[in-house]
Structure formats: C-alpha cells, structure tokens
N, C-alpha and C positions, 0 to 999 in steps of 0.2 A: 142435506144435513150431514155434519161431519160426522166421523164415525169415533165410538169410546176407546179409549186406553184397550178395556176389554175386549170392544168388538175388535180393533187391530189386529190384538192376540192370536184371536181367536183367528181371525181369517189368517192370517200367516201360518198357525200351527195348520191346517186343513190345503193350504195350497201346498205348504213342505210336506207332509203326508201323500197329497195328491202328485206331486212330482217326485218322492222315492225318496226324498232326501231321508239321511239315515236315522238320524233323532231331530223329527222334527220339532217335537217340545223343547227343547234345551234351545236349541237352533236361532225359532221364533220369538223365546224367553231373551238369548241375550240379543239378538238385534234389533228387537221392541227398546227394549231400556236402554241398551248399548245410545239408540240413535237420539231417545229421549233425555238420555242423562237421567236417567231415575233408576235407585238401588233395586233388587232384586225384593226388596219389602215396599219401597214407594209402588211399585210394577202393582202391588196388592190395594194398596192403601189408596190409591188418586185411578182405579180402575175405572170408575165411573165416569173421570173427568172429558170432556172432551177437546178433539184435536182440531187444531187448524188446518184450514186446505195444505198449507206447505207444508207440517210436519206429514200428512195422511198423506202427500204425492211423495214425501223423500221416503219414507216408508216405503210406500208404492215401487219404487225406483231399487229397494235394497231388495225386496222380495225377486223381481226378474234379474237381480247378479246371482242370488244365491243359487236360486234355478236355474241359471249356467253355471252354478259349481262354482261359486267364487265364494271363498272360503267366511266365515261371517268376522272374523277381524281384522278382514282385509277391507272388505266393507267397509269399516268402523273406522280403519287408516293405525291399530293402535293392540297391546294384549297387555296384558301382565303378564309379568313373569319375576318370581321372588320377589312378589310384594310392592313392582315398582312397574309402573306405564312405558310402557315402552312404545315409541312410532315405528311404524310398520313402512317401508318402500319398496319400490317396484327390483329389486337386487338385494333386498335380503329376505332371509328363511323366517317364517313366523316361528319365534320359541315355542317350544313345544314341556309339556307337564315332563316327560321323561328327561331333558335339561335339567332341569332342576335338581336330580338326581347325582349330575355331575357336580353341582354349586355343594350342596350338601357334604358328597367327599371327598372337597381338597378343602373345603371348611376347617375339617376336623384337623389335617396337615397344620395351615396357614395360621390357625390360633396357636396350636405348639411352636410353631415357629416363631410368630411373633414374642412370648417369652422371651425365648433365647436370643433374638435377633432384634428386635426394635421395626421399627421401618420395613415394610417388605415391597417387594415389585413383583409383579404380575404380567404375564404378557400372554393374550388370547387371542391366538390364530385363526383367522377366517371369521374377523368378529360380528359381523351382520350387522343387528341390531346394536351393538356391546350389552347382549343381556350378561353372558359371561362373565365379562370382568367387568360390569356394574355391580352386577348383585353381590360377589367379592368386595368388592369396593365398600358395597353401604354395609356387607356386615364386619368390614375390617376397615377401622376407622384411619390405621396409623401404615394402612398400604397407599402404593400408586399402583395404575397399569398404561400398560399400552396397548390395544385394540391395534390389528393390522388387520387388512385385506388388501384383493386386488381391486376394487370392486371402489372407485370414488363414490360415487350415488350410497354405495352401504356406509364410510366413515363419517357423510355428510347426515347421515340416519343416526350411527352413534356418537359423533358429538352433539347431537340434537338430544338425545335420549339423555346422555351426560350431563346436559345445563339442565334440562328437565328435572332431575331427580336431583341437584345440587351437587354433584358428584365432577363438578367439569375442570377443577384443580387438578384433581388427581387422576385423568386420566388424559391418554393421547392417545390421536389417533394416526395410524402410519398407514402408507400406503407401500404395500411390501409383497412379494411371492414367499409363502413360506419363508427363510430368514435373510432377505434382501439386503433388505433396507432396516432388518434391526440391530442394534447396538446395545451394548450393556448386559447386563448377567440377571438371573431373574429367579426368585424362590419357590416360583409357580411358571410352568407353560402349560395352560389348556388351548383346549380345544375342543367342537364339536362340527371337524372337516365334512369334506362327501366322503360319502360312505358306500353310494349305493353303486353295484356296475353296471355298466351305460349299456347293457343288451337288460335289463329290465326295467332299467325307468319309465319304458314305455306301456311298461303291465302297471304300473302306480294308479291311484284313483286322481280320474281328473280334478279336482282340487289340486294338488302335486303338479301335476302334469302342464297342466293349464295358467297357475298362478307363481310356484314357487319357481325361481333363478334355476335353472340347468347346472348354473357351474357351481352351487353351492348340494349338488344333490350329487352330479357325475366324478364317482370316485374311481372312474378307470374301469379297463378289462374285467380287474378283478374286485374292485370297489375298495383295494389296499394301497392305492398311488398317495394321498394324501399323509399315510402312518409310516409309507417307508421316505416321502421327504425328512417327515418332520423326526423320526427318528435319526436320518443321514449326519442332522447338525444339531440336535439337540441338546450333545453335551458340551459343546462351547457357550452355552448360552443358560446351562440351569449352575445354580449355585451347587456346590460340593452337597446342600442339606437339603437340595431342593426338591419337588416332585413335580411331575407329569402327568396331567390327569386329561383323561382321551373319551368322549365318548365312541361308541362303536357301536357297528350293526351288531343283529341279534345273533349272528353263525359267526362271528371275526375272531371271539376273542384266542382262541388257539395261534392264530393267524397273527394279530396283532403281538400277543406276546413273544412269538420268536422271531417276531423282526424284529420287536425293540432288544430283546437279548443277545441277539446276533450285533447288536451295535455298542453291548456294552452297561445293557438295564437288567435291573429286577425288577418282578412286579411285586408291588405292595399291596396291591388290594383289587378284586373283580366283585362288581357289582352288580345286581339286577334290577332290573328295573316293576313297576310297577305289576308286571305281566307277566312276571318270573322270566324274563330273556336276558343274557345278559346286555350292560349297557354301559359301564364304565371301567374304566381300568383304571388306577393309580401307579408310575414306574417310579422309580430311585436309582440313580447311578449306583451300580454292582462294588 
C-alpha cells in the first residue's frame, strides 16, 4: 500500500535526521511539496491523501541525492528568488536569500534614476541564472538589461528564466569575460562574481563543493580577481549618474573599496547582510 502525504513527511524528516542533514524539517518540508506541487498549507491540508507508486519512488529517488548533499533545489531543477522562479543548471550558482540584499540596494538607486532619466539599462556580470538583473527588471518596468557570462549552459539558463517570468524583451544575454563583448553605457553594473579564494573552497560544505560551478565560486589567490577586473573598466561603461553595486565576501569589504577607489570610485553605500556580515557595496564615479 502506498504511503500518505504524511507518512512521506514523515519518513524524509527521520531519514535527513538519521543522515545529519542540518535542518532536516525544512529540508523534507520543501522537497515533499517542492516534488508534489502542493503549497506549504496543501502539504497540511491533502496530508491524508494518498501517493502513487511513482510519485513515492521519485520521492524515494530525491531523498538518496539529498543524502549525497545534493542541495534540495537543485533536486527540484528551480528556486525563487525576488518573488520570481527561476531554473536552476548544471553552470550556474543557485541564488541565494543574501542576493537579494543586493537587488534591494541598487532598487533604491534605479527608482531615482528613473525620475530623472526615463529608460534605464542594466548590465549583470557573471549572470548565472539572470536572478540579478531579472528581479531589476520586473521591479523596474521602463529598464532593459543585459546578462553576460562566460558560461553558454548559464545564458541558455537566463534566457529560459527570462521568457519564463515575461521579462524576455527586455533582457539579453551576452556571452562575454568581464567587459568583452559588452557595448553601450549602462545606469547600473551589478554583480555577484567569485568571491571565495581557491585555497578554501575546498573547506566549503559539500553541497558547494560537490554541486555548485568552480568557476562561479573561485575568485583567485585572494578571492579579489573578479572586483579588480570589473573595477579596471568600469568607467567606460557606467553612466556619469550611475552605480555599481557588488556583492562581496564577508572580510572584503575594506579590500573591495580600495580597489575601486584606486580606479576612480566612491562608495555610496555598505551593507550587511542578514547575519550582520558585510554583503554589498554600492560605488559612484568620484
């Protein structure tokens, strides 16, 4: 006999318990419903119901990835992030709740600007998924962007994520090293590059280690190769009024800010993140 909504639960939470996973309630909660398509209140409400053999084997099948550390919305192929689905690939970084942190403050920029500006352009470096300059995107109705990487498989990710979310007018995806292949001037450059230096990614929790891209984590020696490109050329390419908004590791920001002012920036704004670290920076040509 097949097993309930409940008992699934139930046996997930106690096998991620039994294999160490770190919250195994949360865990089991979104990859139960995740795989069933049922809200976080159906998960309560149709608990009784029962499963078919192939929903209870694909279940079966998510429970021994996670048990290898395979992260649960990688599982799922998908995350949210600001409100909007985004498809997950094998070459890009699953967004993460501290991103959104970034989206928030060059928000505040981007609305001022548009006032005085009409029309804005955007352009997010290293764009993975395009959670970046999507979620830009759907909450600035009268911007474009452009999404670069070097990374085909990740643009092939955020034009997918773009028709997905109606957003695929206004956004383009380039395939580019830091400022290659881009063109045109822009009222926004984000980013959230590698950050981490490649003598510890190897202490990261295997989730990291195991699932997420190398070259979207390995930010060099000193985990600052990524902030001194995009610094190098950055002011060819921002408007006279524009900003630069960076996510960054939790020790950079000292670091970050005198390499961009060594090239010609102020900072406008440092940020922390949910966990009191710092997490973003906001620059402005000096």
């Amino acid at each position: 006999m097949s097993p309930t909504v409940a008992e699934m639960l139930a046996e997930a939470r106690r096998r991620f318990t039994e294999g160490g996973i770190a919250d195994p309630a949360t865990d089991a909660r979104l990859l139960v419903a995740g795989l069933l398509k049922l809200s976080s209140t159906e998960l309560l409400t149709r608990s009784a119901e029962g499963l078919s053999p192939e929903q209870a084997g694909e279940i079966s099948k998510a429970l021994e990835r996670r048990l290898a550390h395979e992260p649960v919305h990688r599982i799922l192929g998908e995350r949210e992030f600001y409100g909007l689905p985004l498809g997950l690939s094998a070459e890009t970084l699953e967004p993460r709740p501290d991103t959104e942190i970034l989206v928030d403050t060059v928000l505040v920029y981007l609305k001022d600007l548009a006032k005085a500006e009409g029309r804005l352009h955007i352009l997010d470096i290293g764009t993975g998924t395009g959670a970046i300059c999507l979620a830009l995107l759907s909450e600035c109705p009268d911007a474009s962007g452009i999404g670069s990487d070097i990374s085909s498989d990740a643009l092939r990710t955020a034009k997918s994520n773009a028709e997905r979310n109606g957003l695929q007018d206004r956004f383009q995806a380039v395939q580019s090293k830091w400022f290659e292949n881009i063109r045109g001037s822009f009222h926004a450059i984000v980013s959230n590059p590698p950050y981490i230096a490649s003598n510890v990614i190897h202490d990261l929790a295997p989730e990291v280690t195991k699932f997420d891209p190398v070259v979207a984590l390995d930010g060099g020696p000193d985990g600052l190769d990524a902030y001194k490109a995009i610094a190098k050329d950055a002011a060819r390419f921002i408007r006279p009024n524009g900003v630069v908004g960076l996510e960054i590791g939790y020790d950079q920001r000292n670091d970050v800010m005198a390499i961009f002012e060594a090239e010609g920036f102020r900072c406008l704004k440092s940020v922390k993140d949910y966990g009191q670290n710092d997490r973003v920076l906001v620059f402005a040509l000096a």
